[in-house]
N, C-alpha and C positions, 0 to 999 in steps of 0.2 A: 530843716533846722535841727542842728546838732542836739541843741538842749530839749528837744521832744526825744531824746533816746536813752537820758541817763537810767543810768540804770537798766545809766544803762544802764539806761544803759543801762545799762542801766545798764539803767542804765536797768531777777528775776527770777511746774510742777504738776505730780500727780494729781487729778481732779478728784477730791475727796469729799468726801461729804462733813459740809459746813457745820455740823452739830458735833464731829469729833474733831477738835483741837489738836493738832501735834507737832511736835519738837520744831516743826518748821514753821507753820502759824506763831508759836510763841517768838520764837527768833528774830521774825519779821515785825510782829507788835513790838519786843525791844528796840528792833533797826529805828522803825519809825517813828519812837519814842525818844533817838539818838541814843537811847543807851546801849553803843556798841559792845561796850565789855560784855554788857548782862547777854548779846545777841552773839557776841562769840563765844561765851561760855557753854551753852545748848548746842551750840554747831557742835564744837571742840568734841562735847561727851556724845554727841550723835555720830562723831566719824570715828571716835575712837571704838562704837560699837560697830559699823559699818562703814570700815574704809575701804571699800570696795564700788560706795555707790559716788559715782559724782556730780549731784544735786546739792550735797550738803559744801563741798568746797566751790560749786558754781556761789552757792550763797555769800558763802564767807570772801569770795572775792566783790561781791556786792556791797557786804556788809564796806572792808577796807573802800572803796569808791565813796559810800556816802561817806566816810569819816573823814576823807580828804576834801571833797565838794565843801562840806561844811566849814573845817576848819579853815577852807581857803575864802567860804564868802561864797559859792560859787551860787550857791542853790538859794539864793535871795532873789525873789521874782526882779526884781531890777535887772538884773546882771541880766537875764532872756527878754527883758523888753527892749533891751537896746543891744540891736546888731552889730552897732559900732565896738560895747566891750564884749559880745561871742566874736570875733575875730581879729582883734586885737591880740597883735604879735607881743607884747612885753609879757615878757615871765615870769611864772607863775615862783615858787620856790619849793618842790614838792616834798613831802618828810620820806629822805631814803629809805629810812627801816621800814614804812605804810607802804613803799613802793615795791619793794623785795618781796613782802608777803604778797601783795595782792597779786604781784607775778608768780608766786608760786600758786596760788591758790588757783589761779586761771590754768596754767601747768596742770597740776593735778584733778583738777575736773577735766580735763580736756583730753588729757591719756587715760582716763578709767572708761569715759563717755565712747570714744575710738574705739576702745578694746569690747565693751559692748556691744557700740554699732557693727564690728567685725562678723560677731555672731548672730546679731537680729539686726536686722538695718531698720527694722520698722518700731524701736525700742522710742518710746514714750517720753519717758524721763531722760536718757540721754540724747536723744535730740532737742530737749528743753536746755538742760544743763549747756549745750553748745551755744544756742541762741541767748541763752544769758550772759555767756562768759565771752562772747564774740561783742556781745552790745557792750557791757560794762568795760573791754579792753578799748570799743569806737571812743564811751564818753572821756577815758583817760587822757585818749591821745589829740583826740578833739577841745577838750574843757580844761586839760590839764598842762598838757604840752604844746597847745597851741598848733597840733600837726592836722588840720582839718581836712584838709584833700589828701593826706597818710591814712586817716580813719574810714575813710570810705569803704576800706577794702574790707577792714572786720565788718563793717555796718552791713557789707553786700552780703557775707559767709552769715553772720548773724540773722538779714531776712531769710537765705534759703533756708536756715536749718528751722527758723519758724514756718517757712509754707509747707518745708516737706512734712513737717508736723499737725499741721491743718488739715491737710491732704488726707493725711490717715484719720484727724479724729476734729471735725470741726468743730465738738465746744471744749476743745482745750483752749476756755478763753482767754489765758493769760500771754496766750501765743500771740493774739490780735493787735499786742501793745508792741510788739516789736514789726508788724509788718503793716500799723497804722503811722510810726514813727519812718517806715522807708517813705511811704508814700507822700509822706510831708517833706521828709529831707530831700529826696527828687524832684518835687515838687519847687522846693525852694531854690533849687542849684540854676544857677545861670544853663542858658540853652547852649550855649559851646561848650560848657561840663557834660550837659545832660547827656547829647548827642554822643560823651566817649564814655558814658556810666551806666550797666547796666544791670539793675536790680530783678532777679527772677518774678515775674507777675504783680511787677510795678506800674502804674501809669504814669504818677508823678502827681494825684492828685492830691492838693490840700486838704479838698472836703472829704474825699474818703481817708484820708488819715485822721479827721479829729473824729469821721466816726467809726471806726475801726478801736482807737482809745478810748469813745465814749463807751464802747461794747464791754471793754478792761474794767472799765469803773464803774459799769455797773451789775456784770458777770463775773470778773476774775476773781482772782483769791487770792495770793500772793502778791498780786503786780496791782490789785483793785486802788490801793492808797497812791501807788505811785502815778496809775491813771489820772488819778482826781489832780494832782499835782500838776501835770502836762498840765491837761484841760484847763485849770486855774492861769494858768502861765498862756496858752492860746488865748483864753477870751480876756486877758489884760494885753496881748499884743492886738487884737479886735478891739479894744474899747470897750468891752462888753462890762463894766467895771460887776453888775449886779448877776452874772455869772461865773465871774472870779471869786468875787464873796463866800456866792454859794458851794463853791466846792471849799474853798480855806476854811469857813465854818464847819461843815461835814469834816474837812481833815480836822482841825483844834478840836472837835467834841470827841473825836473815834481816838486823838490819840493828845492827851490834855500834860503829858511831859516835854513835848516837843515846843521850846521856845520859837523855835522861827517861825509855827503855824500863828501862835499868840502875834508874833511882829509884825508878820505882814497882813493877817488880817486888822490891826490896829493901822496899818500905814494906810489899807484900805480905805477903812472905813475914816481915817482922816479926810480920805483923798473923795470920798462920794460925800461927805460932809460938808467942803469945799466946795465941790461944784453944784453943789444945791441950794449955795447961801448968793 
């Protein structure tokens, strides 16, 4: 399922310790708050002091992804509990100038991250920074362009660069949310797909993908919000409606500017209100 990868997709870092706060932590409490500007502003002055690393523009092409998802509607649990509108051919109208950036920003993380891995292959952060920028280019062309078997190809570049990443250093948790999102999207794909698609140390299972994400949400650290988000979105396609709650509520307390978390936990809690009367 496409929409287990925004963020890419995500649609997505160095594992630091959770008691110092930095430029990237803040950036991503703005994300998640939707207040993009405030969440590019901190990139902007972090690249301008090191524009050499490409973590900070893998972000910033995240940042541009959720401001698009958003404005288009996309990231309202509705839109992922019905299959019918994730593949749904009528188009979308995407803002050219959000799109220009976000392709450079995937650009420039992507040739800093290379020129790294050239010299350390076994480089941490830039094998993160690829696996962000490879998921956040799946959910574009996936959720945004409507190209969903086009998106496969980042989605598959996107798991390796998180296994090769796990491989060297297994609790780089935040890695888990991109290679808990293959194993659902394989999982999901018809068997005449699956048999020509083939994801590095995939099986295709469903349940190890929501626990691979469950691992994000409750370990990560950059990607920990957008795990709970998935997980909210799976157990409302499960029915699960009083595990969907529980992550929206966790999201609405941790980040209390973000109006969608208020919306669809109110739509929620109409909707379990309803089937209790």
């Amino acid at each position: 399922m496409s929409s287990l990868h925004i963020a890419a997709g995500l649609y997505l870092a160095t594992v630091l310790s959770l008691t110092a706060a930095t430029p990237f932590d803040e950036a991503f409490d703005h994300m998640y708050n939707f207040d993009f500007p405030g969440a590019h502003g901190i990139l902007d002055g972090y690249i301008a002091a090191h524009p050499a690393e490409p973590l900070p523009y893998a972000m910033r092409g995240a940042c541009y992804l959720f401001r698009e998802l958003d404005r288009l509607g996309i990231l309202e649990a509705q839109f992922f509990a019905d299959d019918k509108r994730i593949i749904d051919k009528k188009k979308l109208t995407p803002d050219p100038a959000i799109r220009a950036r976000f392709l450079a920003a995937v650009n420039d993380a992507q040739s800093r991250a290379n020129a790294i891995l050239a010299n350390d292959p076994d480089d941490r952060d830039a094998l993160f920074a690829l696996a962000i920028t490879q998921g956040v280019v799946t959910d574009y062309m996936a959720l945004v362009e409507k190209r969903q078997i086009a998106s496969l190809t980042p989605a598959r570049l996107s798991n390796s660069y998180a296994q090769r990443l796990l491989r060297l250093d297994s609790s780089y948790y935040d890695a888990y949310l991109t290679t808990g999102v293959s194993e659902y999207i394989v999982g999901s794909l018809p068997f005449f797909v699956r048999w020509f698609v083939r994801f590095d140390n995939i099986s295709g299972s469903k349940e190890k993908g929501v626990h691979n994400v469950a691992i994000v949400a409750r370990q990560g650290r950059y990607l920990r919000p957008f795990a709970k988000i998935l997980l909210a979105i799976a157990c409302l396609r499960d029915k699960d409606l009083a595990g969907s709650r529980r992550m929206l509520s966790e999201l609405n307390q941790e980040f209390p500017a973000n109006p969608l978390f208020r919306k669809e936990l109110a739509k929620l809690d109409s909707r379990i209100g309803a089937a209790a009367n």
